[in-house]
C-alpha positions, -999 to 999 in steps of 0.1 A, spaced: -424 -439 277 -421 -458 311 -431 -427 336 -466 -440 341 -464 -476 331 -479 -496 357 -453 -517 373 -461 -552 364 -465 -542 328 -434 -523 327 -414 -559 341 -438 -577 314 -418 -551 287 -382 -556 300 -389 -597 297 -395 -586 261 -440 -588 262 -463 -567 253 -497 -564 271 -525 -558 244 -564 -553 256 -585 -576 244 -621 -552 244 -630 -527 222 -665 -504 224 -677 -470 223 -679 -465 256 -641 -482 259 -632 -451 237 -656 -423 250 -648 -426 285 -609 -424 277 -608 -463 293 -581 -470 264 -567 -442 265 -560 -448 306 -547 -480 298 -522 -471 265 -510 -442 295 -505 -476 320 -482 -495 295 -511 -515 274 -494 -512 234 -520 -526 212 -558 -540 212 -574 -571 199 -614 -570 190 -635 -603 177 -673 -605 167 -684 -618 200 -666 -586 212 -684 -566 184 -717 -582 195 -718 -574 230 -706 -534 224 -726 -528 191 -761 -551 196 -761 -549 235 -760 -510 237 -773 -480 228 -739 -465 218 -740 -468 187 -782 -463 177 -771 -423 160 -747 -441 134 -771 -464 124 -797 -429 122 -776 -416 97 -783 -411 59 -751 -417 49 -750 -453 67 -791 -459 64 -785 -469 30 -760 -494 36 -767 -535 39 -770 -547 71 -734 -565 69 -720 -533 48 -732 -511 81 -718 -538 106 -682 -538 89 -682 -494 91 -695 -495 127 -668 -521 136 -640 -499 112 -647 -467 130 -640 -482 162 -608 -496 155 -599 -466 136 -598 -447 163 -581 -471 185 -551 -470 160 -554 -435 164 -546 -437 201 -518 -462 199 -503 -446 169 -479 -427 194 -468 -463 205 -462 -475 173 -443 -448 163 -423 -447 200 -414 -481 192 -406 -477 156 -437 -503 145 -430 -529 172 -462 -524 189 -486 -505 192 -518 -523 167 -550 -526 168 -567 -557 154 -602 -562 130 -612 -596 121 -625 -604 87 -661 -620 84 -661 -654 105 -680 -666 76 -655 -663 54 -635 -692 76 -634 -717 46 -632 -692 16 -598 -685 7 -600 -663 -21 -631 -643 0 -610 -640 35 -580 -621 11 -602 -595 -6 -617 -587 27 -585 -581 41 -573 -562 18 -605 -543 14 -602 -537 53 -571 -528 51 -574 -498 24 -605 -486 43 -585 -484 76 -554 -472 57 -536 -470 87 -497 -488 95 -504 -496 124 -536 -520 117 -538 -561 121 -560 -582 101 -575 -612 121 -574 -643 99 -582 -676 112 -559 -702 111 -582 -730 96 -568 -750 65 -585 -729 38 -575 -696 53 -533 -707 59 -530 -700 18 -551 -662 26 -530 -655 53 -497 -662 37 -514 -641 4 -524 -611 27 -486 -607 39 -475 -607 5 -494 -579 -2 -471 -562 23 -509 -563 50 -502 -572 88 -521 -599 104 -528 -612 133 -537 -650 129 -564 -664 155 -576 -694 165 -543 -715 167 -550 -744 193 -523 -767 182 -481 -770 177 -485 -782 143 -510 -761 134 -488 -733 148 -457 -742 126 -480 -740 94 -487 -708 110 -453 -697 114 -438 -712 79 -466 -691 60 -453 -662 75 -417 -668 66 -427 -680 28 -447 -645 26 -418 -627 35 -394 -646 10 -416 -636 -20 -415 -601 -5 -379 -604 -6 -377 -619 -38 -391 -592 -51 -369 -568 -37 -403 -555 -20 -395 -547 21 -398 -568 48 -397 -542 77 -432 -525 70 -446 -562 76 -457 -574 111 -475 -606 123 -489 -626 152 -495 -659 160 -530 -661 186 -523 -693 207 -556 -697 230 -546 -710 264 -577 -715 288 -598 -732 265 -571 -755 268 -576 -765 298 -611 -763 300 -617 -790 274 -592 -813 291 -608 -808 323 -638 -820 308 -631 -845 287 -616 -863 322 -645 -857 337 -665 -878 313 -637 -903 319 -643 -902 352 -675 -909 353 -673 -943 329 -644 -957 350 -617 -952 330 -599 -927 353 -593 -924 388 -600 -891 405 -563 -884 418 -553 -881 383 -566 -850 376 -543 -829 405 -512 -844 379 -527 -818 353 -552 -797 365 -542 -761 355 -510 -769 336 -527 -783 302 -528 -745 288 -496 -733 295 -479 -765 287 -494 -764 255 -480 -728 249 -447 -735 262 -442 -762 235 -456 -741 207 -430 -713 221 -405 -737 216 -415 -744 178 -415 -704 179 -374 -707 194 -367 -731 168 -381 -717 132 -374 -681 141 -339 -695 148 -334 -710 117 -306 -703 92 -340 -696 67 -352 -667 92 -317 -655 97 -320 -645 57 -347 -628 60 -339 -605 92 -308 -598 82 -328 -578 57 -352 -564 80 -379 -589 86 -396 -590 122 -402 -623 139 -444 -634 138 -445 -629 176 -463 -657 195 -499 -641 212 -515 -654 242 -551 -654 238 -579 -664 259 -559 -661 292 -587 -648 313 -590 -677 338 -622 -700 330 -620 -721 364 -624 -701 399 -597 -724 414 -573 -706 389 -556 -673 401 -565 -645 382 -533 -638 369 -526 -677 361 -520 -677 327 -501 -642 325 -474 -654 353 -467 -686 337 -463 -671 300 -444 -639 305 -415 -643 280 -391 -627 251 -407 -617 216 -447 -621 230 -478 -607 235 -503 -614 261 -541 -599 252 -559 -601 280 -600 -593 289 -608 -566 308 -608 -586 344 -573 -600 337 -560 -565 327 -576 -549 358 -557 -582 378 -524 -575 365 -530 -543 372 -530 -550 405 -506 -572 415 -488 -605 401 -454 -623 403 -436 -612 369 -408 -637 361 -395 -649 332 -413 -684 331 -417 -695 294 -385 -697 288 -380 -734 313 -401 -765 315 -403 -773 277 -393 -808 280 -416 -812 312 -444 -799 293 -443 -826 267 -443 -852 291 -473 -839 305 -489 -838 277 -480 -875 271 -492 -882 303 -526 -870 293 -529 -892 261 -519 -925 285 -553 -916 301 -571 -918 273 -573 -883 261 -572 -877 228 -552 -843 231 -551 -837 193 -583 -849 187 -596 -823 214 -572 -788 197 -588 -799 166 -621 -796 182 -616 -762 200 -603 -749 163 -637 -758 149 -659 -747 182 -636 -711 178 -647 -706 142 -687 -713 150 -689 -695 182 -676 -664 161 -696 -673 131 -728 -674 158 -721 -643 174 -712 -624 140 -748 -638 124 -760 -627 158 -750 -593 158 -765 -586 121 -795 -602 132 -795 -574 162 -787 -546 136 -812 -557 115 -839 -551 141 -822 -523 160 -823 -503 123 -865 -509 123 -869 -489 153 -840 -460 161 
């Protein structure tokens, strides 16, 4: 499998990470783009509506579906959900050979289930499991978001033996609600003498939205006094991966539980941590930050089409997650002495995450809508 991995993926895979591609399109697939990248080590795909938007509403890619008698007849959100299926269909098809290589440690492609289902329980697990049949593919991930009405769907999709990839996890504690509906899933499973190793999960942490909304929250501090300018070189750039590192570290310390031990003795994977958002927001920022400083054992690292194209050329692969836990807390205690209300702020991104995908999903019907009066 490793003949013609690109080198800094292939030393991503012996620290234990996967690199998945966070894009999906038409074009992605037509112009064998995946394909090029599955060949240079990349083992799985993530896709989102603002994703969706930009390939499906921005293009002309996909105007002879919507031409179609067979899909003419469909709603406007029935034909959205079968555009966005066939695409991710046939990325599974192309990483099916990865799953299979790796005996279903990797190699998925991810769909994500309405955004405006983010507060319907009950609503976000039929989709998924509607989703799911119509892909019927193993190697599938439903995207759930992590908010406090979908942690009950997400741990209700695994039980029905349905992979998922959870998004929009900003926060440690958020993450460990995360993490423990995974593991309860999987008791029930094994309670019912149902199997555990057909079951796979991640965990999306975002990273450089992280920083970002530090950066600027300081800046407003700034300006009102209550900061002085030098502050900002003690954290600028290290808010996002010190955030990850100690949500790894809640990762180290459930999946390292007597309670987890049970349940991968018969089988069960860990819910791999998954870096998301790690293009870098901020110029100042290498390229490459936010893979460099989160290359670790039992992760994944999705990354936009600029980081991908970064790694691809060059960075310093070391394994870096696994030090600086206890330094990362203090910097993150040193943020709240200045005033910054880090929880306060994660909660905040969580809530911007589900309307900026809710926006770009009613955006992308809205386009459909008017792209179906003309083509």
């Amino acid at each position: 499998m490793s003949a013609g991995k690109n080198p800094q993926i292939l030393a991503l895979n012996e620290l234990g990470q996967s690199v998945w591609y966070d894009n999906l399109s038409r074009d992605v697939l037509r112009s064998g783009e995946l394909r090029s990248l599955i060949e240079s080590g990349v083992s799985g795909l993530t896709s989102n509506p603002t994703i969706f938007k930009q390939a499906i509403a921005d293009t002309a890619n996909y105007d002879d579906d919507m031409r179609s008698d067979e899909l003419r007849k469909l709603s406007t959100e029935s034909l959205c959900e079968e555009l966005m299926v066939k695409d991710v269909a046939a990325a599974a098809d192309l990483l099916l050979p990865v799953y299979k290589a790796t005996n279903a440690g990797d190699g998925y492609a991810s769909i994500e289930v309405s955004p405006l289902l983010a507060a319907d329980e009950k609503g976000t697990v039929e989709a998924a499991v509607r989703l799911w049949k119509k892909l019927d593919r193993p190697n599938i991930m439903i995207k759930i978001p992590a908010t406090p009405e979908c942690i009950p769907a997400i741990q209700a999709t695994l039980e029905h033996g349905i992979n998922v990839n959870v998004t929009l996890i900003f926060s440690e504690r958020v993450y460990e609600q995360v993490a423990n509906a995974y593991i309860a899933a999987l008791e029930t499973r094994a309670k019912k003498g149902e199997d555990l190793r057909c079951v796979a999960s991640v965990a999306s942490f975002f990273v450089s939205r992280v920083d970002a909304i530090v950066e600027k929250k300081f800046d407003e501090l700034l300006k009102s006094g209550k900061v002085a300018a030098e502050q900002k070189q003690s954290f600028f750039g290290r808010i996002g991966v010190a955030n990850s590192k100690v949500a790894y570290g809640a990762f180290e310390r459930i999946f390292g539980s007597e309670r987890f031990k049970k349940l991968h003795d018969k089988g069960a994977r860990v819910q791999r941590p998954l870096w998301a958002s790690t293009g870098t927001k901020n110029p100042a920022f290498k390229a490459v930050m936010y893979v460099e400083e989160l290359a670790g054992r039992d992760t994944v690292n999705t990354m936009p089409p600029a980081t991908v194209k970064a790694l691809l050329q060059g960075a310093e692969i070391a394994p870096r997650l696994h030090s600086g836990c206890e330094d990362a807390r203090k910097l993150l205690s040193a943020i709240a002495g200045m005033g910054i209300a880090f929880d306060d702020l994660l909660h905040e991104l969580q809530i911007a995450g589900v309307k900026s995908f809710a926006d770009s999903y009613r955006e992308l019907l809205s386009s459909i809508e008017q792209k179906r009066a003309v083509v």
